[in-house]
N, CA and C atoms as an extended XYZ file, in Angstrom:
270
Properties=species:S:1:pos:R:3:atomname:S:1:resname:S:1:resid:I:1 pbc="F F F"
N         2.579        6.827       -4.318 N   UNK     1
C         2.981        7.073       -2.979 CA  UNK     1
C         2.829        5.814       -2.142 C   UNK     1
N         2.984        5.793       -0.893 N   UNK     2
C         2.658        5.054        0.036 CA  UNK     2
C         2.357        5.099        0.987 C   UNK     2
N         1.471        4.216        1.129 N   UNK     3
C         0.175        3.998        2.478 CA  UNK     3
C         0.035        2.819        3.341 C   UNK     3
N        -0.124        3.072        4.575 N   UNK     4
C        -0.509        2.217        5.429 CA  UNK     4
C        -1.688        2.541        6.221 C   UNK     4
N        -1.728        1.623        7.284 N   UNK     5
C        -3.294        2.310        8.128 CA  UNK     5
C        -2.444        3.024        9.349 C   UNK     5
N        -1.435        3.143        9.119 N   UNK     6
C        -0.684        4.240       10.204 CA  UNK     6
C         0.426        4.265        9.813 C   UNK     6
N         1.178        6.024       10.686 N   UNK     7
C         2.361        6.185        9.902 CA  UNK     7
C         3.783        4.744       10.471 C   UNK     7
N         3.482        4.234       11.113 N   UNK     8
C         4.538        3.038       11.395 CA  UNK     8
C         4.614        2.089       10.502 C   UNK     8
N         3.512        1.895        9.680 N   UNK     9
C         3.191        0.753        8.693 CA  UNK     9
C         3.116        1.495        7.375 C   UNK     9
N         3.561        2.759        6.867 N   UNK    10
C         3.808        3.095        5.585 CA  UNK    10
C         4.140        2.321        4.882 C   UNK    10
N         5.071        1.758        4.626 N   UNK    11
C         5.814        0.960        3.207 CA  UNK    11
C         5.181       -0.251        3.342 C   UNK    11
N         4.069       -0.926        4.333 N   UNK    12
C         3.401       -2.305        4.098 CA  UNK    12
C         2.702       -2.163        2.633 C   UNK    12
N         2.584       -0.847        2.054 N   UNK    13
C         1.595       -1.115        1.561 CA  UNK    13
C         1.614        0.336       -0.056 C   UNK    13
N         1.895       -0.214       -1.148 N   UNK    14
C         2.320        0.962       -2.138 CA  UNK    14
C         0.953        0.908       -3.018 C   UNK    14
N         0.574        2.104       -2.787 N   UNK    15
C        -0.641        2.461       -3.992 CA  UNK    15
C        -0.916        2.986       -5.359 C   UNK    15
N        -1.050        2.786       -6.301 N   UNK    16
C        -0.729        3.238       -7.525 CA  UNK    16
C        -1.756        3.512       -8.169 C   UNK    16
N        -3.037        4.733       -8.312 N   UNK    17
C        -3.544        4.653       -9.029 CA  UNK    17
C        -3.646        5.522      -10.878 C   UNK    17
N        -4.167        4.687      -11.244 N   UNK    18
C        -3.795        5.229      -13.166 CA  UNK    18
C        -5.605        5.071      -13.422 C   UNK    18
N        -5.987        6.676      -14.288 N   UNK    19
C        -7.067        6.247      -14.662 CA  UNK    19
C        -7.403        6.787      -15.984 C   UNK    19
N        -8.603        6.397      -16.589 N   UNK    20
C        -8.840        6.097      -17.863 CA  UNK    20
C       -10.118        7.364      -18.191 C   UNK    20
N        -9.481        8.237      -19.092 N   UNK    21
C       -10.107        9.493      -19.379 CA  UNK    21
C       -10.580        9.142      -20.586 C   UNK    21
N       -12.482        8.832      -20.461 N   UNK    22
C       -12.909        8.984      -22.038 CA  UNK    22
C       -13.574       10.355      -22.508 C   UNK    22
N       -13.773       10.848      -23.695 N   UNK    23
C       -14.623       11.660      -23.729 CA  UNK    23
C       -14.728       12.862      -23.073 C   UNK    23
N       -13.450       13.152      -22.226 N   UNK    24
C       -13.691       13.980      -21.006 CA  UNK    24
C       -14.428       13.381      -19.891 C   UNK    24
N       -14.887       12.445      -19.481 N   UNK    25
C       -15.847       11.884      -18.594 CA  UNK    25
C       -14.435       11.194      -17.977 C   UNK    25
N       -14.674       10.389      -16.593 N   UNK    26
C       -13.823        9.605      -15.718 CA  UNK    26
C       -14.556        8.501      -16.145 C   UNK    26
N       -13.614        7.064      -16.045 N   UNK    27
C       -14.377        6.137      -16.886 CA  UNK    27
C       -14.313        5.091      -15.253 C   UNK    27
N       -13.140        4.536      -15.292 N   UNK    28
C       -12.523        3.549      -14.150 CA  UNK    28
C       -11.037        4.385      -13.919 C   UNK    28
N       -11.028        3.994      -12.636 N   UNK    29
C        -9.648        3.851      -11.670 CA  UNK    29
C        -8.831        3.116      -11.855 C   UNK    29
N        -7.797        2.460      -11.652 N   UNK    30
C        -7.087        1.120      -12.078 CA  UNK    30
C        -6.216        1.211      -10.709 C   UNK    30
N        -6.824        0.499       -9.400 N   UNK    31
C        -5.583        0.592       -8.405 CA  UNK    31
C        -4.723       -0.730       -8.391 C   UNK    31
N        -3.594       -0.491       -8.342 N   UNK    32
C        -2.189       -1.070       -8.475 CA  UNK    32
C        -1.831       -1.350       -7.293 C   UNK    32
N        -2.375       -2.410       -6.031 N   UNK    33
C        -2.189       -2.599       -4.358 CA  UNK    33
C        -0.847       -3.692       -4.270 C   UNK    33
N         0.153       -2.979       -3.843 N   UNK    34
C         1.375       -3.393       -3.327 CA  UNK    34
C         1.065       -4.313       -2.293 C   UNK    34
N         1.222       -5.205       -1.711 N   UNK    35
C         1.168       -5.305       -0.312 CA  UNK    35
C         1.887       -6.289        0.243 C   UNK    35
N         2.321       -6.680        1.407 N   UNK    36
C         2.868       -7.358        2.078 CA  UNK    36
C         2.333       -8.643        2.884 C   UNK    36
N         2.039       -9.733        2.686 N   UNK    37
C         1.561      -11.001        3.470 CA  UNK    37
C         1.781      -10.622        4.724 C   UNK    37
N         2.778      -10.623        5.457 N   UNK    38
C         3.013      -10.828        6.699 CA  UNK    38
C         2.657       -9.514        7.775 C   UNK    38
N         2.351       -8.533        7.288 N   UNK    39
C         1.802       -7.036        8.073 CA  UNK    39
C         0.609       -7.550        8.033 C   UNK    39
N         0.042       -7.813        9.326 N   UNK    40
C        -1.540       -7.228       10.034 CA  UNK    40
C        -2.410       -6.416        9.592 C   UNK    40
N        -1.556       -5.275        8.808 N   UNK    41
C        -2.241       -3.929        8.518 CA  UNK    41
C        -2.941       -4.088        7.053 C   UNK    41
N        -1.708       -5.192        6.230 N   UNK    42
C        -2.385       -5.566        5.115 CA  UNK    42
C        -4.041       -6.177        5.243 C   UNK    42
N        -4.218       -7.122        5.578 N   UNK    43
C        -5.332       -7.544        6.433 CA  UNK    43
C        -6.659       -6.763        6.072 C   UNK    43
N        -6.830       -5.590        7.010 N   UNK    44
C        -7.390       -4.580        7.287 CA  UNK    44
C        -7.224       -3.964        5.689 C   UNK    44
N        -5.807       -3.936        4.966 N   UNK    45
C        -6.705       -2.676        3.855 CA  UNK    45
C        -7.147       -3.348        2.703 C   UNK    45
N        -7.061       -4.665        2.364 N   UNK    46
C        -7.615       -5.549        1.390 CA  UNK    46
C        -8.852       -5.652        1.759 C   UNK    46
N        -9.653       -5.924        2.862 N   UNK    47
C       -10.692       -6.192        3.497 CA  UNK    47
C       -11.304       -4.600        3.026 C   UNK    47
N       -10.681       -3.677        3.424 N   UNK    48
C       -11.238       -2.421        3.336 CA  UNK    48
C       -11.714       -2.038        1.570 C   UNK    48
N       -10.622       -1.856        0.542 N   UNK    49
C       -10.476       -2.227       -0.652 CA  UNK    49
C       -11.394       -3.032       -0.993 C   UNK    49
N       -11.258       -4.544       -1.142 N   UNK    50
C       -11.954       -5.551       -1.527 CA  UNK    50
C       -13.541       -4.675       -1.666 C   UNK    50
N       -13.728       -3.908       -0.456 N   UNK    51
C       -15.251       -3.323       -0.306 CA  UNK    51
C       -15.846       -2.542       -1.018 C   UNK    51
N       -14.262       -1.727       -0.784 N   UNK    52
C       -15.313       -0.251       -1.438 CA  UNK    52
C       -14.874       -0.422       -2.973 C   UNK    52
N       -14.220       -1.593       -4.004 N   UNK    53
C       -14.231       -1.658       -5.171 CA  UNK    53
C       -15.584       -1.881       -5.844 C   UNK    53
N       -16.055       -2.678       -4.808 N   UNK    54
C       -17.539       -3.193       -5.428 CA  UNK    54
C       -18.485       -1.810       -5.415 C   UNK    54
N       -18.596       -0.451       -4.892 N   UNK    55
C       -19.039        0.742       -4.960 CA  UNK    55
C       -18.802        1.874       -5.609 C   UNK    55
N       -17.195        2.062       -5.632 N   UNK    56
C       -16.506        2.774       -6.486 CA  UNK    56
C       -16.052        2.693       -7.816 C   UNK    56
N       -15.933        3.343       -8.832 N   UNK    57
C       -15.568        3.345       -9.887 CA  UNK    57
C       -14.284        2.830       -9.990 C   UNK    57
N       -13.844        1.664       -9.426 N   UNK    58
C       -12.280        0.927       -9.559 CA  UNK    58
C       -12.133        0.255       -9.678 C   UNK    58
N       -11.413       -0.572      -10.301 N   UNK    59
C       -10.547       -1.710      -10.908 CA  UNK    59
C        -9.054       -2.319      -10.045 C   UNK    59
N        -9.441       -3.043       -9.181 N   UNK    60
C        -8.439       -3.655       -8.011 CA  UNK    60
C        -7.392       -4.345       -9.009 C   UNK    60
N        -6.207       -4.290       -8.738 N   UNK    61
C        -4.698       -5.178       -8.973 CA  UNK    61
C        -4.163       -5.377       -8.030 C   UNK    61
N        -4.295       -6.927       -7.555 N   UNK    62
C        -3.415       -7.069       -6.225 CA  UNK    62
C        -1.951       -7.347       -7.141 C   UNK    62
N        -1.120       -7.051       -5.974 N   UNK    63
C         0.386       -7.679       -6.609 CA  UNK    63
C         1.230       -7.725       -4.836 C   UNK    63
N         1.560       -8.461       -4.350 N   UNK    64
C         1.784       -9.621       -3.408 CA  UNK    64
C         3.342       -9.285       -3.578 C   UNK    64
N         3.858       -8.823       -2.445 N   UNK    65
C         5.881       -8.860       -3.037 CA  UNK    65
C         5.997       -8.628       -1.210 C   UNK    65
N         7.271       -9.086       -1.074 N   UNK    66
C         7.996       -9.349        0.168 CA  UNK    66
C         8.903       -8.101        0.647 C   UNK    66
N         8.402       -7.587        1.724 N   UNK    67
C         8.744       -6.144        2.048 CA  UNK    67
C        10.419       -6.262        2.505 C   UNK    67
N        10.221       -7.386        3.334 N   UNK    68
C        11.742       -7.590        4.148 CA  UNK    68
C        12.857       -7.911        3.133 C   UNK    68
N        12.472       -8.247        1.475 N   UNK    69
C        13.103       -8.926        0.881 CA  UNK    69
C        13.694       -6.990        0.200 C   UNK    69
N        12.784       -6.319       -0.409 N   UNK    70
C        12.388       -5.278       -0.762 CA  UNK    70
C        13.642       -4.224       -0.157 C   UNK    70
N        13.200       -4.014        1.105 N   UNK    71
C        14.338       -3.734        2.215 CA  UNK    71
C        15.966       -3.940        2.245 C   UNK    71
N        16.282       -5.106        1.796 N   UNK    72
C        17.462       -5.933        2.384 CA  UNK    72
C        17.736       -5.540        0.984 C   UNK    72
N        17.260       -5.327       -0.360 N   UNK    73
C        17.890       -5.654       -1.522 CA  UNK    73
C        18.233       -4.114       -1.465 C   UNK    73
N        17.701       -3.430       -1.188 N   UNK    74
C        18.076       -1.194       -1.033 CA  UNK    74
C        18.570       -0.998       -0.126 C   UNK    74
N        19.101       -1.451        1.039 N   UNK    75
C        19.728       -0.989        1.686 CA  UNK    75
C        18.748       -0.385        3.127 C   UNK    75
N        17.371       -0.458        2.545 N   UNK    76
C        16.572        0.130        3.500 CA  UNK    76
C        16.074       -0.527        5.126 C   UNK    76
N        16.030        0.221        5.906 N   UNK    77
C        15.633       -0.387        7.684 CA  UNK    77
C        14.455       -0.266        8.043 C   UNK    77
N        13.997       -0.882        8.795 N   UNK    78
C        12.742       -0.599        9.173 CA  UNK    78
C        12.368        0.363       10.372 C   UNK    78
N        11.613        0.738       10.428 N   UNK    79
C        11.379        2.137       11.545 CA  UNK    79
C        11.813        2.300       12.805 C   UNK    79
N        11.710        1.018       13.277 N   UNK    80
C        12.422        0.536       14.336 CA  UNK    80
C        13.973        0.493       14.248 C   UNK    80
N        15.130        0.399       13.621 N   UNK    81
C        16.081        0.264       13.433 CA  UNK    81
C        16.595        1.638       12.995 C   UNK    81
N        16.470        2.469       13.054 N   UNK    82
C        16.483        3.805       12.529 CA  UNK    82
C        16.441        4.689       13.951 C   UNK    82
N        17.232        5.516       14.247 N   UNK    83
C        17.933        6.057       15.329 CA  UNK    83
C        16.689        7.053       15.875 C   UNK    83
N        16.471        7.872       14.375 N   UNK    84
C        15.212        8.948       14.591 CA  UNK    84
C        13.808        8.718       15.050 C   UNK    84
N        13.532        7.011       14.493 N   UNK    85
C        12.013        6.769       14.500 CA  UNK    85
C        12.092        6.223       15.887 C   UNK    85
N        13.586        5.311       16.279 N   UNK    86
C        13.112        4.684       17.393 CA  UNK    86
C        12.596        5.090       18.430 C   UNK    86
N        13.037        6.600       18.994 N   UNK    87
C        12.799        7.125       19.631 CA  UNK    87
C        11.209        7.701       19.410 C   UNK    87
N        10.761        7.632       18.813 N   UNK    88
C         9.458        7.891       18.611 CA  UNK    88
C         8.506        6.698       19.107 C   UNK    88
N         9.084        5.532       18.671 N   UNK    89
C         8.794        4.560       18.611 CA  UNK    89
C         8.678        3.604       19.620 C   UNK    89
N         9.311        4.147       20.662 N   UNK    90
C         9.312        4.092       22.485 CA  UNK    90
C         8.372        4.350       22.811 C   UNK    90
């Protein structure tokens, strides 16, 4: 799915987690962090992440990809450009 630290910043940020069943027991997490350089929000959830990996049973994967590029290659707009959100977005 996808996450941001608010619903305006959803797609900054795609989460993927896969985890590793031994024995019947939960072993590790394996999160798969999408994220975007240029969102603010990224910022905030690497910082957040970065933290709670060192506590939690997880295994961080950054992977770094260009949202605007992402966007432009699908056809997709950003929230602002979108008739329904803008108005929200006022």
């Amino acid at each position: 799915g996808s996450y941001g630290i608010d619903g305006l910043h959803a797609n900054d940020m795609v989460l993927h987690a896969t985890t590793d069943i031994g024995r019947g027991l939960l072993t590790r997490a394996r999160i798969d962090l999408f994220f975007d350089c240029i969102s603010p929000y990224t910022h905030i959830s690497l910082n957040l992440w970065s933290r709670y990996s060192k506590v939690w049973p997880v295994t961080l994967k950054l992977h770094p990809f260009f949202l605007g590029g992402v966007m432009k290659a699908t056809g997709n707009k950003p929230p602002g450009f979108l008739a329904a959100r803008g108005a929200f977005l006022a």
